[in-house]
C-alpha positions as CSV (number, residue, x, y, z in Angstrom):
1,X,0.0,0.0,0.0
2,X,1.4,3.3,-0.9
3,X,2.1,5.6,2.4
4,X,1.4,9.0,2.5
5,X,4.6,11.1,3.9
6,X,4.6,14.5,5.9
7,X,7.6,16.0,3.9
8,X,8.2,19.5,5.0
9,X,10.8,22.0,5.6
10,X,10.2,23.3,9.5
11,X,12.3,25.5,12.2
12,X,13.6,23.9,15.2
13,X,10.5,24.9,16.9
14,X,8.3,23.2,14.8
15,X,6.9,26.1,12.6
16,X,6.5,26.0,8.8
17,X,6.3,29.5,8.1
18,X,6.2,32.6,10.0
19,X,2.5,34.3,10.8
20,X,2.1,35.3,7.8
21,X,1.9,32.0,6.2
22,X,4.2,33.7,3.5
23,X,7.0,31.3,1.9
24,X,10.1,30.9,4.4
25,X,12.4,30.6,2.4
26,X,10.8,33.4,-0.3
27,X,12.5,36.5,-1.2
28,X,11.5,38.0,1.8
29,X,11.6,35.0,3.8
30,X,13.5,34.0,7.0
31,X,15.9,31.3,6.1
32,X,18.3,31.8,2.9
33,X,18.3,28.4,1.6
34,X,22.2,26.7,1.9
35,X,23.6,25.4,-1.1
36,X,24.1,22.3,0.5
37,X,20.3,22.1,1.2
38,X,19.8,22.1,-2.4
39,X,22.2,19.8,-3.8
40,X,20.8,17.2,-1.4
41,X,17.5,18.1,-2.4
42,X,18.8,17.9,-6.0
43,X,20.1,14.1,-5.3
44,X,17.7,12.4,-3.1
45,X,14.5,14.3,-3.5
46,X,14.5,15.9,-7.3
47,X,10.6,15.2,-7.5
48,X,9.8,17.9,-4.8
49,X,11.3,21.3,-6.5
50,X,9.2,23.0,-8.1
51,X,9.1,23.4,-11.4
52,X,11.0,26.7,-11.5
53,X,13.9,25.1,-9.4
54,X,14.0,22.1,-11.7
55,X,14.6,24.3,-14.4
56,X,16.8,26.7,-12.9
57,X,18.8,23.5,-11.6
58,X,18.5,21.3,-15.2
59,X,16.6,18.7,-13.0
60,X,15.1,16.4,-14.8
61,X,14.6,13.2,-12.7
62,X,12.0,12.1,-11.8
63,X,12.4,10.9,-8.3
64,X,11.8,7.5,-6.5
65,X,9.4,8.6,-3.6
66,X,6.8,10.5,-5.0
67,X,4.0,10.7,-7.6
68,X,1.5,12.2,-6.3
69,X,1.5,15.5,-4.3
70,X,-1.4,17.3,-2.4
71,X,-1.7,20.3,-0.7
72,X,-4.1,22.7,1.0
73,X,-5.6,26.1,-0.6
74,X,-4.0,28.4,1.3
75,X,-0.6,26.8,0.3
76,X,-1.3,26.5,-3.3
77,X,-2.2,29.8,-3.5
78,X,1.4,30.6,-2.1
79,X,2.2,29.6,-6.1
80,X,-0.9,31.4,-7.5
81,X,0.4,34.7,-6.3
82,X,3.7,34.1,-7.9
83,X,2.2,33.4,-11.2
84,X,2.5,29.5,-11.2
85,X,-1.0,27.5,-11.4
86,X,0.9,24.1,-11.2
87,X,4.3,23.8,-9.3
88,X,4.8,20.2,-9.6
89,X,3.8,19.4,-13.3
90,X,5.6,16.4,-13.4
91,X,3.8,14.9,-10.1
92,X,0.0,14.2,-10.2
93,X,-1.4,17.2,-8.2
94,X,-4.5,17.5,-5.9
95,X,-5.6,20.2,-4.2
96,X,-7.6,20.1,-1.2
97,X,-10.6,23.5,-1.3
98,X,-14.2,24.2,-0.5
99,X,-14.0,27.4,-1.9
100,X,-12.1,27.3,-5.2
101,X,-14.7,26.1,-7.8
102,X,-12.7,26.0,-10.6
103,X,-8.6,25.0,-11.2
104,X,-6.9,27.8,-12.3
105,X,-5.1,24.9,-13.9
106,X,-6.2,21.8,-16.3
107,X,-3.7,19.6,-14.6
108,X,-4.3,20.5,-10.9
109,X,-7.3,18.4,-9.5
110,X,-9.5,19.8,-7.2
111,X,-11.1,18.0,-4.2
112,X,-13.6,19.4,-2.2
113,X,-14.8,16.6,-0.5
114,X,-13.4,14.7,2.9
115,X,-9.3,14.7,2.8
116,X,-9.3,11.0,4.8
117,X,-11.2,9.1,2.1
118,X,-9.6,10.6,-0.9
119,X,-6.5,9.9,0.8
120,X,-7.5,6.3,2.0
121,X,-8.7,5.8,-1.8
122,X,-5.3,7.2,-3.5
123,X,-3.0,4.9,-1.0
124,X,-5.3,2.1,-2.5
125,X,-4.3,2.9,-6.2
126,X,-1.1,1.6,-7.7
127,X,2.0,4.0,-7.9
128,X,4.4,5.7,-5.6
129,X,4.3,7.5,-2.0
130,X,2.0,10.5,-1.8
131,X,3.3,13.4,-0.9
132,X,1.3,16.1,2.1
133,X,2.7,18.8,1.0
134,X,0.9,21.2,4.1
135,X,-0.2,23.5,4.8
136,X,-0.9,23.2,8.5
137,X,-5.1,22.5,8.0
138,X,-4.5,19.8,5.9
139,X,-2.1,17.9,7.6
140,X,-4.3,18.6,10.7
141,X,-6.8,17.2,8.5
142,X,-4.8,13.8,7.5
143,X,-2.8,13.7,10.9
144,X,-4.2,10.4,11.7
145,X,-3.4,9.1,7.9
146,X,0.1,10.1,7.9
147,X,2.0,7.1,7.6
148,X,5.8,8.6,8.0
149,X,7.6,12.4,8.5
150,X,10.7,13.6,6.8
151,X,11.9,16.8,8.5
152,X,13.6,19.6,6.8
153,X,14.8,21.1,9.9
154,X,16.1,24.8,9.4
155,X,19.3,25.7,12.0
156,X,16.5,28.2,13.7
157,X,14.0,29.4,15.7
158,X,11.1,31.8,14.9
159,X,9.1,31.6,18.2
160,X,5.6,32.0,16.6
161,X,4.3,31.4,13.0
162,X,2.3,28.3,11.6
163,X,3.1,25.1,12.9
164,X,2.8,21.4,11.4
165,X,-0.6,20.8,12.5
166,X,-2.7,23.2,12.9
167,X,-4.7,23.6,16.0
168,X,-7.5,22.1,14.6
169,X,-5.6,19.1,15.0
170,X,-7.4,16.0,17.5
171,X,-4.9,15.6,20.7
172,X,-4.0,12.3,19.6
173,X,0.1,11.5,21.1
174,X,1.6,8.9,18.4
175,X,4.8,7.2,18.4
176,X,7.7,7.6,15.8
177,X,10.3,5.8,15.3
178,X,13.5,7.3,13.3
179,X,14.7,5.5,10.7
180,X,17.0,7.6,9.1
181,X,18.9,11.3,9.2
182,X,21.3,13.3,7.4
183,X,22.9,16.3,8.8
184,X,24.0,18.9,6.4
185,X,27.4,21.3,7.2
186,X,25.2,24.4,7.0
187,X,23.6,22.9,10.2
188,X,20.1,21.9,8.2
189,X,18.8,18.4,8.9
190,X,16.5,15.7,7.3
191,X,15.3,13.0,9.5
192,X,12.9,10.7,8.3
193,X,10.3,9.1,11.0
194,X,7.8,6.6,10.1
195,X,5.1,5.7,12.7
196,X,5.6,3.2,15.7
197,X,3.5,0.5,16.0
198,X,3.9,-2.4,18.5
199,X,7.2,-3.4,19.9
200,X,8.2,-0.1,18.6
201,X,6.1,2.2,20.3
202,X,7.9,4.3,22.6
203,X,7.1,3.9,26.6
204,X,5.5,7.4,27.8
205,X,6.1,9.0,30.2
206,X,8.9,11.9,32.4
């Protein structure tokens, strides 16, 4: 069965962008992206630049992870205001709105219906990992469907801002178990969780 993975870059305090919402690492954002960051991004995780990075960086692979990306409205729109109506036209792309009626783009699918059973129907479909792109609502949304985490962890703190769930989120503690990191020179770090179950379940408590 296909897994659906929480792949997102975040600060040390566990915030995906800053109050605003607004790209972090934008023109006007908070963390200047090392170049070190993006080469590993160009080697082990080519499918999730955009498509203005891919061309910029002559990417052409395709990736091994991912097929399929979705992502909230508010988030999308992060790419409407910049002028780009699909981001990741070599993925298959869903995006998850009660208000837009109409994709602003013929490639980008719209759903306006429950997340958890369009994502419980795409992990039953053939093909690679899907990919929870955020924002916050969304993966508040599918926080009991996500099946593993890889952490882009940013060498800082913001102190407030948006964080990985959003507070809409059920208080539901679950267990993850690390299965693999890599720690970057420039300080940034990827580690790679996927959920505990059973003998790997972590005891609770201080």
């Amino acid at each position: 069965m296909r897994k659906l993975v929480y792949y997102i870059a975040t600060t040390l305090d566990g915030f995906i962008a800053g109050p605003d919402g607004a790209d972090p690492s934008g023109p006007d954002g908070f963390w200047p992206i090392p170049e070190d960051y993006i080469q590993h991004l160009v080697t082990e995780y080519p499918e999730t630049l955009p498509v203005q990075a891919r061309a910029a960086l002559s990417v052409t692979a395709q990736g091994r992870r991912f097929d399929t990306v979705l992502e909230g409205r508010r988030s999308y729109e992060i790419g409407l205001k910049a002028g780009i109506t699909d981001a990741y036209p070599h993925l298959r792309h869903l995006v998850f709105s009660r208000t837009l009626t109409e994709s602003p783009d013929p490639a980008v699918e719209l759903v306006a219906g429950d997340p958890v059973a369009k994502v419980r129907q795409l992990k039953q479909e053939d093909g690679k990992d899907i990919w929870l792109i955020g924002g916050a609502e969304l993966a508040g949304a599918l926080y009991g469907e996500i099946d593993q985490l890889i952490l882009k962890m940013a060498p800082l703190t913001i102190g407030a801002g948006i964080p990985l769930f959003s507070h809409k989120a059920a208080f539901d503690p679950r267990g993850w178990k690390l299965s693999g990191h890599t720690v970057l020179d420039s300080g940034a770090a990827f580690a790679t969780y996927a959920r505990a179950t059973g003998a790997d379940t972590p005891v609770t408590g201080i």
